[in-house]
N, C-alpha and C positions, 0 to 999 in steps of 0.2 A: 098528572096535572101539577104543573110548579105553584109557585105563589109570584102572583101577580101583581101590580099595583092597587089595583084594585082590594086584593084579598089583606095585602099590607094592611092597607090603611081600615082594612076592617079590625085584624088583630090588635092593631095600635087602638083604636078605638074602646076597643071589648077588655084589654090587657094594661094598657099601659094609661099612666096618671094624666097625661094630656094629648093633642093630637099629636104634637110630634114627639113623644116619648119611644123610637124606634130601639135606644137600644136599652132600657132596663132587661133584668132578665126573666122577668115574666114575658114581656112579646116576644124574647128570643127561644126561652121554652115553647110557647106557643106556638111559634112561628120553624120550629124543629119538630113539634110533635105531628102539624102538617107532612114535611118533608117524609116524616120515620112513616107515619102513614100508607103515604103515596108508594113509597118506594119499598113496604111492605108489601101491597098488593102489584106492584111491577112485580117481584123475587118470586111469585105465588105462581105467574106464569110463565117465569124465564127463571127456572132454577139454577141453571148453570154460569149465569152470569155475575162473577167472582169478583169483579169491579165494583159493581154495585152494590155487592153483599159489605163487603170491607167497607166502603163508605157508609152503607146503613150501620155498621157497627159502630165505627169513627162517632157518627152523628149520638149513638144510644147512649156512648162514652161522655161524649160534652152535655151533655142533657142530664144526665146523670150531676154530674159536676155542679153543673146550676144550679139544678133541683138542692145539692147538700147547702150551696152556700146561701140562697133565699132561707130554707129550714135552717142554718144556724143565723141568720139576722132578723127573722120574721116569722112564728111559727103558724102562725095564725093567716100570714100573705099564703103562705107552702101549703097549709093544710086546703083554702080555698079554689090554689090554682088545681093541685089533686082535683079536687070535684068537680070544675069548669071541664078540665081536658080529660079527664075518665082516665087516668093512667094508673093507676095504681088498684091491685086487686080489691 
C-alpha cells in the first residue's frame, strides 16, 4: 500500500506544524517510515527481489539522516517523533 493523498494529509496533520507543512522533516520521516514498512513486508514475501531490497536500504539511509539532523536541532522534537513512529528499540 503506497501513501495516498489521503494518507498524506493525514501524516501532515499528525506531524507537521500546519496543514501544509509537507515538507519539515518530521512528515518526511513519517511519511518514509510508511514506505520502509510497506516495503518491509513486500521483501518478507518476495525475497529475491533486489530492486526493492536496495531501494528499502537507500530509503533506511535517508531516514537515518533526518532522524540525526531533527536530534542535532531539536532534542526533544527527535525523542517524541521516536515514540509517535515506534522506531527505535
Amino acid at each position: 500500500m503506497s501513501i495516498n493523498l489521503e494518507n498524506k494529509k493525514e501524516f501532515v496533520k499528525k506531524f507537521g506544524k500546519n496543514e501544509k507543512d509537507t515538507g519539515s522533516s518530521a512528515v518526511q520521516i513519517a511519511m518514509m517510515t510508511k514506505k520502509i514498512v510497506d516495503l518491509t513486508e513486500h521483501l518478507k514475501s518476495n525475497k529475491k527481489d533486489y530492486a526493492t531490497k536496495r531501494g528499502l536500504l537507500m530509503m533506511v539511509g535517508k531516514r537515518k539522516k533526518l532522524l540525526s539532523y531533527v536530534k542535532s536541532k531539536n532534542l526533544d522534537e527527535y525523542r517524541d517523533l521516536i515514540k509517535k513512529l515506534k522506531i527505535r528499540g
